[in-house]
C-alpha positions in Angstrom: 67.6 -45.6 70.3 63.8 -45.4 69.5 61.6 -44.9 72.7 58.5 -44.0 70.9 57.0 -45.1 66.9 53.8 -44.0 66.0 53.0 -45.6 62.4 50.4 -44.4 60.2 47.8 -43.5 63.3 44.6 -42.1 61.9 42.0 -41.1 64.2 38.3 -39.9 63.7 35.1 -38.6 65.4 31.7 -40.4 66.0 29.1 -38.0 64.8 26.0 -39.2 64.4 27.2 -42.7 63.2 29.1 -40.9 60.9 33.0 -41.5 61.5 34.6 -38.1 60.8 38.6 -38.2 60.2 40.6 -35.8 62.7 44.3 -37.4 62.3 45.4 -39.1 59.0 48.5 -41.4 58.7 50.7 -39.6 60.7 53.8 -41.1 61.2 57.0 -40.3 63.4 60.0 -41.6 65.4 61.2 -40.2 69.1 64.1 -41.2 70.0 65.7 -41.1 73.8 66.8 -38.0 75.1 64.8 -36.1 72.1 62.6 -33.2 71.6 59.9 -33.2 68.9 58.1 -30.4 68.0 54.7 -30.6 66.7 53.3 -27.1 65.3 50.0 -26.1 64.0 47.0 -24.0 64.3 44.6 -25.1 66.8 42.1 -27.9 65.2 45.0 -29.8 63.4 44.9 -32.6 65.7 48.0 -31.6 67.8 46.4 -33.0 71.1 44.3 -35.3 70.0 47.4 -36.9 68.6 48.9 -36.9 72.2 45.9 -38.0 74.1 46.0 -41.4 72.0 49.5 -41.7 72.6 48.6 -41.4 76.4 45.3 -43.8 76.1 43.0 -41.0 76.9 40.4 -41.0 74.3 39.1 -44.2 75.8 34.8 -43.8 76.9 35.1 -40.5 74.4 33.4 -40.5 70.6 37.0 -40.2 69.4 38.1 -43.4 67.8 41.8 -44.3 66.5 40.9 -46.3 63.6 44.6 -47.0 61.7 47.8 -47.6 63.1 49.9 -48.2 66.4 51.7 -46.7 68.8 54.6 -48.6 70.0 56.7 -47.8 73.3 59.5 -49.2 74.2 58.9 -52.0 71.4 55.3 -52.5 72.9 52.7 -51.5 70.7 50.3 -49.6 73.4 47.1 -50.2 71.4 47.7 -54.2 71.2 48.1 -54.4 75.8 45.3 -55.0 77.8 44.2 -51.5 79.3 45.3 -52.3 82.9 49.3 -52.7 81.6 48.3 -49.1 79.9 47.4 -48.0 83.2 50.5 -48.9 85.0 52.5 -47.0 82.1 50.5 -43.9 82.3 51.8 -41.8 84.6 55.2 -44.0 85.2 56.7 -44.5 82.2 55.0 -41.9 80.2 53.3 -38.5 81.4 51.3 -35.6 79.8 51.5 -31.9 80.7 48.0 -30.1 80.0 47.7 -26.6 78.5 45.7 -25.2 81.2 46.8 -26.0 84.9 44.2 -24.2 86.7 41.7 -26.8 84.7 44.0 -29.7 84.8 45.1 -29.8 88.9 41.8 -29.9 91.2 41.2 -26.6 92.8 39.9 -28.6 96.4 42.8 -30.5 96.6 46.5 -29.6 98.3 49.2 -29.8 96.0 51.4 -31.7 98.1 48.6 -34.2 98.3 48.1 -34.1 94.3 51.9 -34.9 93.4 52.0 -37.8 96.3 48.5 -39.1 94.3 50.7 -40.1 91.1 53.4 -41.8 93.7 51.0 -43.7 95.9 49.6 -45.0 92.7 52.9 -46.2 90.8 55.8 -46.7 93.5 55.6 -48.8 97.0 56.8 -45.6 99.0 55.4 -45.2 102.4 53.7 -41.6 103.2 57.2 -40.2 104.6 58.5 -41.1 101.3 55.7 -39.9 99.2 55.8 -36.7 101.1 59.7 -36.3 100.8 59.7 -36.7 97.0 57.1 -34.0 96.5 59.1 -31.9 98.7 62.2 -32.5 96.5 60.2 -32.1 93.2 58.9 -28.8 94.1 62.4 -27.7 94.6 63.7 -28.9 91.5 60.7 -27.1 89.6 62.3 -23.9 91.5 59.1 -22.9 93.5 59.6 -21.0 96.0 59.2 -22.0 99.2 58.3 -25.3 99.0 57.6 -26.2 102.7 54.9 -23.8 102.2 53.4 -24.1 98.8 53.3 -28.2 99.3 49.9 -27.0 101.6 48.9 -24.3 99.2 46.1 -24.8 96.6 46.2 -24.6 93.3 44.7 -21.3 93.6 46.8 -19.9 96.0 49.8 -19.7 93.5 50.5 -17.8 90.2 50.1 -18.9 86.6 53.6 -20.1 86.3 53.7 -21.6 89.8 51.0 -23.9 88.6 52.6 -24.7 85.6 55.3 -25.6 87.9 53.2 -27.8 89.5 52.3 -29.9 86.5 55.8 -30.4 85.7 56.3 -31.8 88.8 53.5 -34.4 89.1 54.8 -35.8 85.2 58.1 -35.5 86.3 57.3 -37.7 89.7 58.3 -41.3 88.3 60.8 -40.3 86.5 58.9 -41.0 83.4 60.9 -41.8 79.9 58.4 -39.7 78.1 56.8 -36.3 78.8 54.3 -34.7 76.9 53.7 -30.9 76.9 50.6 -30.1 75.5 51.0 -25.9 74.8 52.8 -25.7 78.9 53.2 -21.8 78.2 49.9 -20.5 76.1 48.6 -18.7 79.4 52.0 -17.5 80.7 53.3 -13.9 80.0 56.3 -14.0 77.7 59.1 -14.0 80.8 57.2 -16.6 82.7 57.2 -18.4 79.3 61.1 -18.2 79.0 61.6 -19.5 82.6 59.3 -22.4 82.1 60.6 -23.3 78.7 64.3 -23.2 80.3 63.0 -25.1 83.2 61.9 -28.2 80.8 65.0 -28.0 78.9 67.1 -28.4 82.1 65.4 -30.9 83.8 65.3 -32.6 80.4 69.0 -32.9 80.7 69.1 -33.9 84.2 67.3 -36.9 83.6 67.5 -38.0 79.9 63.3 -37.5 79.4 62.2 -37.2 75.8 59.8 -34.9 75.4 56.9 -33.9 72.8 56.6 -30.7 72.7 53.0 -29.6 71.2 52.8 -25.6 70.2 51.0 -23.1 67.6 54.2 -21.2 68.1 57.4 -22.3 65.6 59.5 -19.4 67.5 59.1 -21.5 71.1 59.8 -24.8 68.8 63.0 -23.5 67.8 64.3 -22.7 70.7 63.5 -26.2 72.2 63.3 -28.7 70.0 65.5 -31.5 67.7 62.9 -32.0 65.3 59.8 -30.6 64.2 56.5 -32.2 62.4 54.4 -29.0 61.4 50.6 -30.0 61.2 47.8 -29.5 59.1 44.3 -30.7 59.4 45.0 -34.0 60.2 48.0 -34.7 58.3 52.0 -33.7 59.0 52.6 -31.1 56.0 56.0 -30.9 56.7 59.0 -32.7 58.9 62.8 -32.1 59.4 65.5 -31.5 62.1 65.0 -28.3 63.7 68.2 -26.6 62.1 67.2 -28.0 58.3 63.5 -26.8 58.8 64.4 -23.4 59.7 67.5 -22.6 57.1 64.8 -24.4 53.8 61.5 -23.8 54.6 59.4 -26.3 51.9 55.6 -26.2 52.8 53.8 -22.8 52.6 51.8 -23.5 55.2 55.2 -23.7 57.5 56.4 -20.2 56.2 52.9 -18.7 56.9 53.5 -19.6 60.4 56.7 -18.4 60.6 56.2 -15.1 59.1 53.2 -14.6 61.6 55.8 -14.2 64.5 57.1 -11.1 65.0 60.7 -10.3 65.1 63.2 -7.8 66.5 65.2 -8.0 63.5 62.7 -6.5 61.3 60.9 -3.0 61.3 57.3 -4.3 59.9 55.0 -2.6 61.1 52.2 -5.3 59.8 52.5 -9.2 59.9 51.7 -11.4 57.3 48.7 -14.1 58.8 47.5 -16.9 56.9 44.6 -15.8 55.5 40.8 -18.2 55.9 40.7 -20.6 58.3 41.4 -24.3 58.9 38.3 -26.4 57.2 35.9 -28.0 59.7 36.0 -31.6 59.4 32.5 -31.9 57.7 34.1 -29.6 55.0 35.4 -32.2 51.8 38.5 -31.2 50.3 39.7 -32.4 47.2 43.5 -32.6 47.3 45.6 -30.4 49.0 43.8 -29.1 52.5 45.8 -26.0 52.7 45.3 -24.9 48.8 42.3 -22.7 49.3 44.9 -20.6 52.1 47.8 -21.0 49.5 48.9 -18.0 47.4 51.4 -20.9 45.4 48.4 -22.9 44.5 47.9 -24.3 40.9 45.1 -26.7 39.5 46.8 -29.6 40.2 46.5 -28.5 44.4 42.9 -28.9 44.0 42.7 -32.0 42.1 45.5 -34.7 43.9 46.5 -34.8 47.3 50.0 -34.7 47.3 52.4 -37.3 49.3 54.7 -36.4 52.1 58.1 -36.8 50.1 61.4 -37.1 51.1 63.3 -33.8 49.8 67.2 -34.4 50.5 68.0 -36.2 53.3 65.9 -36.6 55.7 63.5 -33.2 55.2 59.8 -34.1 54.5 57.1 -32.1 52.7 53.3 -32.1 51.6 54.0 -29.9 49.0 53.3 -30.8 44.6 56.3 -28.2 44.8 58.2 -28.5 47.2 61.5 -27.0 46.6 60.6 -25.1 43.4 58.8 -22.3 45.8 60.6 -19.1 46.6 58.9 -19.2 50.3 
């Protein structure tokens, strides 16, 4: 069953009256008990894509000017903002890429998990105080009658990250969103953390968007993955079918930056230039200045996100024709 449809969201900046475009027509379905992966460079629009979903670009210069978002067969952007509010944080939660940033350094932790509690569920302080108690535990930190008084600087990076699972995971929310939960973790940590989400994940039935750079982490995670580019999903399949036919070569770029114990390369292949600015206009395709496949047409039409097979989707003038 569908928890969450985002249709055709498009989303742009406010720069000097000028409405620049950041996300374009992205569409995708999550169903319960899911994982989506969404993959890209940084300044694709991963997380700006998941801070509309959560209502956070509200009082920003960011704009969502196409589309909706509909949660449990309530379109989000249609509510008024205070039935947002009661969602946020129950029924839906967001894990931020850096915890030392996200959680406030003057504040206990106990006292920042029992904040999203107070907020959403009639508990008295007893209550409050026993759930954090339990959700510290099931995060696996050590300790936990100690570290509920710690602050947030008083623990490691993964023991913050920890942390952050906990607070989303406090109401027992449908959705969770993970914004890149392991770029500042060593690659062990990494492991543990990723495990961590994928256990809990089973325990309680959460769908969960999973937002990376990294298609290794993706695969080990996820049911699906939507790979990004500037703005626009390049490419979209189950997991298994993305990873045995490769049809964007923007996706096999990233996957052949990631090194592997398999292989005795001594030098990766990286996508070479950059991802255009958004005050850069690109006639069609926004990844054929990067592409070693490109022809004339690339530069000329923007090519749809076509159905290849099943149920495999791709940017691509060529996809399926490429030896990638």
């Amino acid at each position: 069953m569908a928890l969450l449809k985002v249709n055709n969201l498009s989303i742009a900046i406010n720069n000097k009256s000028q409405l620049l475009p950041v996300v374009e027509n992205i569409s995708f379905v999550l169903n319960e008990n899911e994982t989506l992966g969404i993959v890209g460079e940084s300044g694709c629009g991963k997380s700006l894509t998941a801070l509309a979903i959560m209502g956070l670009l509200q009082g920003t210069q960011v704009r969502i000017t196409a589309g909706s978002i509909e949660f449990n067969n309530r379109n989000l952007l249609e509510i008024p903002d205070k039935q947002r509010r009661q969602i946020m944080g129950d029924q839906m939660a967001m894990i931020f890429q850096e915890p030392m940033t996200s959680l406030n350094p003057v504040y206990r932790i106990g006292d920042q998990i029992v904040e999203a509690l107070q907020q959403h569920r009639q508990m008295s302080s007893v209550e409050c105080w026993n759930r954090a108690l339990q959700l510290l535990e099931m995060v696996k930190i050590p300790n936990p009658e100690q570290r509920i008084n710690s602050f947030p600087h008083q623990l490691s990076g993964g023991q913050r990250q920890r942390v952050m699972i906990a607070i989303a995971l406090s109401c027992d929310p449908k959705l969770i969103i993970a914004d890149e939960p392991t770029t500042a973790l060593d690659v062990t940590v990494q492991k543990e953390v990723l495990d961590l989400m994928l256990e809990l994940q089973k325990s309680t039935g959460t769908s969960i968007i999973l937002i990376s750079h990294d298609l290794g982490v993706v695969a080990q995670t996820c049911d699906k993955v939507a790979v990004m580019y500037r703005g626009r999903f390049v490419e979209s399949a189950s997991t298994n079918e993305l990873f045995a036919n490769i049809l964007h070569p923007y996706t096999s770029g990233l996957l052949k930056s990631i090194p592997s114990l398999d292989s005795d390369t001594e030098w990766l292949e990286a996508v070479p230039g950059r991802v255009p600015t958004l005050e850069e206009k690109l006639p069609g395709c926004a990844f054929h200045p990067r592409c070693s496949f490109a022809q004339s047409l690339c530069a000329e039409k923007l090519p749809e996100l076509a159905t290849v097979g099943t149920q495999h989707a791709s940017r691509c003038h060529y996809a399926g024709e490429l030896e990638l």
